[in-house]
C-alpha positions as a Markdown table, in Angstrom:
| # | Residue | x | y | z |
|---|---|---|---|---|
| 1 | Unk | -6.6 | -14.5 | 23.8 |
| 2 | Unk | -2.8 | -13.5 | 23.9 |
| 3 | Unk | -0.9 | -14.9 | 20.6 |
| 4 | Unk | 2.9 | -15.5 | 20.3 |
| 5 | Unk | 4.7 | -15.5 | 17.6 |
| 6 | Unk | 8.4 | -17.5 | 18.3 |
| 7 | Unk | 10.2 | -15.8 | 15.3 |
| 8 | Unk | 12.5 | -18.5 | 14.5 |
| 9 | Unk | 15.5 | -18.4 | 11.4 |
| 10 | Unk | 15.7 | -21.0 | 8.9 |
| 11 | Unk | 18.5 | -22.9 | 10.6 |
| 12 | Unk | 15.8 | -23.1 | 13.8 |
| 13 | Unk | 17.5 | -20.6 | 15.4 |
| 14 | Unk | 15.3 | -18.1 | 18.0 |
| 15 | Unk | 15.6 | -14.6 | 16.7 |
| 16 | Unk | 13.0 | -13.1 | 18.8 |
| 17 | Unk | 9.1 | -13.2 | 19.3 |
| 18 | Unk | 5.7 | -11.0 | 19.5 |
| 19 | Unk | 3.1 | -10.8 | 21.8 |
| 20 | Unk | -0.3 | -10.0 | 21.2 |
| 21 | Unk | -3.5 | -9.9 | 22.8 |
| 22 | Unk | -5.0 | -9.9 | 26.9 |
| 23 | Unk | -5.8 | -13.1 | 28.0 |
| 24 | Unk | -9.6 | -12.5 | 29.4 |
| 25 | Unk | -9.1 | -15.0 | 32.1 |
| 26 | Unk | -10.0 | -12.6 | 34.6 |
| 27 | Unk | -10.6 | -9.0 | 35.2 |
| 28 | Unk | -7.3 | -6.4 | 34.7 |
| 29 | Unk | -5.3 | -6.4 | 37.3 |
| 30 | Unk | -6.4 | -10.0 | 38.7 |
| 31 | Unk | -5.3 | -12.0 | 35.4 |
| 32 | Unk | -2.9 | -14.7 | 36.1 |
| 33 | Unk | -2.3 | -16.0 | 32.7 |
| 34 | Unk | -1.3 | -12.0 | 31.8 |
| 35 | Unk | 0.7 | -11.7 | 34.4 |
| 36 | Unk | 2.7 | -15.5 | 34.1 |
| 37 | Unk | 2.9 | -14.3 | 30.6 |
| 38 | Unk | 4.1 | -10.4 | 31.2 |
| 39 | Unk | 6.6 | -11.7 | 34.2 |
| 40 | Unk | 8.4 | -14.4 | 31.4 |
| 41 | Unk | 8.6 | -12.0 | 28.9 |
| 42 | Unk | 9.6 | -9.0 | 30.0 |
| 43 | Unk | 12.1 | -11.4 | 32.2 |
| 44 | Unk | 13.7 | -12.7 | 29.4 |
| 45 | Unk | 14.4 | -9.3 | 27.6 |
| 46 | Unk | 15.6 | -8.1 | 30.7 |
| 47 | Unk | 18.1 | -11.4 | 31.4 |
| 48 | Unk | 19.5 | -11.3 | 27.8 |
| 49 | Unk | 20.5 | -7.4 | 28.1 |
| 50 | Unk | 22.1 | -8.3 | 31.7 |
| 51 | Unk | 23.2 | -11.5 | 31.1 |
| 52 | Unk | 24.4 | -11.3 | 27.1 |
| 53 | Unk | 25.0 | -7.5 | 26.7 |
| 54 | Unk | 22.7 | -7.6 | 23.7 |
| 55 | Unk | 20.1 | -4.8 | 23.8 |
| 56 | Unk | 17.2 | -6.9 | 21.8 |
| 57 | Unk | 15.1 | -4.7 | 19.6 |
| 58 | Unk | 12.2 | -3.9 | 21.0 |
| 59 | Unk | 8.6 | -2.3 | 21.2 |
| 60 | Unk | 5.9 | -2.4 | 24.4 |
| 61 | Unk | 2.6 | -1.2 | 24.8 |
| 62 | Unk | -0.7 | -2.2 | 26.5 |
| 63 | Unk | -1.1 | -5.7 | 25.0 |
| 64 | Unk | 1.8 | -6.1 | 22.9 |
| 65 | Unk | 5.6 | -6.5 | 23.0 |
| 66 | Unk | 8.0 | -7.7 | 20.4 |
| 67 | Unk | 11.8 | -8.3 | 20.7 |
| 68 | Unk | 14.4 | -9.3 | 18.7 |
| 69 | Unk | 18.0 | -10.1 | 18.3 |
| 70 | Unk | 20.2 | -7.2 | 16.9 |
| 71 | Unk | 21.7 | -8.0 | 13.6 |
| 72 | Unk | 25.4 | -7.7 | 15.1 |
| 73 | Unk | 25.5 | -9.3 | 18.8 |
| 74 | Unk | 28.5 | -9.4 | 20.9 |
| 75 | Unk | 31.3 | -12.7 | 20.3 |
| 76 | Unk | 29.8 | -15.6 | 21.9 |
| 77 | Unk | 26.7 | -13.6 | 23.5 |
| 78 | Unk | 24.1 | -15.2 | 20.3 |
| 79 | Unk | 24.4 | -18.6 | 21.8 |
| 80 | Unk | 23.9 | -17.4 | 25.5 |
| 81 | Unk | 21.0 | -15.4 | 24.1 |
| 82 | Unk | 19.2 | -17.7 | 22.3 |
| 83 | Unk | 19.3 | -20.7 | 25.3 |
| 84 | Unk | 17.3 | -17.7 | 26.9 |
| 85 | Unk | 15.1 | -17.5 | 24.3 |
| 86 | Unk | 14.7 | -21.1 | 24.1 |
| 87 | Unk | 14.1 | -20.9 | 27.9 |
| 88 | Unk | 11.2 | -18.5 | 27.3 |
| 89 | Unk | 9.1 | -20.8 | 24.7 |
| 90 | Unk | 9.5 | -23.6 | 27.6 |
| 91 | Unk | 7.8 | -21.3 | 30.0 |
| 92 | Unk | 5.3 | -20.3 | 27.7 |
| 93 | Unk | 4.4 | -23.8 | 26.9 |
| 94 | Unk | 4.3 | -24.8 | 30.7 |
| 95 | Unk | 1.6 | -21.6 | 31.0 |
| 96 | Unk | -0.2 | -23.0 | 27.7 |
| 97 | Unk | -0.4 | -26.3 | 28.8 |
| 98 | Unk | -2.8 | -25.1 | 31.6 |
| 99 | Unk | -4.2 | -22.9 | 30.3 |
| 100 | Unk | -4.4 | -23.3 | 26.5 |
| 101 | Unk | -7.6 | -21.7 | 26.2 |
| 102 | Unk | -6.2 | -18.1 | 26.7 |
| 103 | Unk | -2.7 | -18.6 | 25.0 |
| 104 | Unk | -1.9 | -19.7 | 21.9 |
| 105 | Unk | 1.6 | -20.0 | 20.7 |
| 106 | Unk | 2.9 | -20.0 | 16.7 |
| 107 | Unk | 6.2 | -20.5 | 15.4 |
| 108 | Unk | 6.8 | -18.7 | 12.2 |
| 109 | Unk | 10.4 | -19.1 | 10.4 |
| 110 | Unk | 11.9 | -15.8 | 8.7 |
């Protein structure tokens, strides 16, 4: 099962999440629910450093990733950044809606 963590602030604010787990829907290399969930992740890191300028903080390896928000972002770029965020738990929904049984998503507030 692949569990996310949406790492909110108190305020409700996104400042990141983390990514655990393989899905087991099917074999590697023919899992769908992996690769929706890779493809919107990695995306959104990737659209918040082009898109913001903010290089999240982040760690990858096989079956994990976790990003966050730099202490000190850019003027202006938090807001833009965490629409993307908030753009991500939207697509992780959609892909846990159909197929809840291999995702589960938490929110936890630091």
């Amino acid at each position: 099962m692949i569990i996310v963590s949406v790492l909110r602030r108190k305020d409700n604010g996104i400042l990141g999440f983390e990514v655990e787990g393989h899905a087991g829907y099917a074999k590697s290399g023919e899992d769908i629910v992996c690769a929706g969930v890779s493809a919107v992740t990695v995306g959104t890191v990737n659209s918040i450093e082009e898109l913001t300028g903010i290089v999240m903080d982040s760690k990858m390896k096989n079956g994990f990733l976790s990003a966050s928000l730099p202490s000190v972002v850019p003027p202006g770029a938090l807001e833009r950044a965490e629409l993307l965020l908030a753009s991500l738990v939207v697509m992780l929904r959609t892909i846990e809606d159909s197929y809840g049984k291999y995702i589960q998503i938490q929110e936890v507030t630091i």
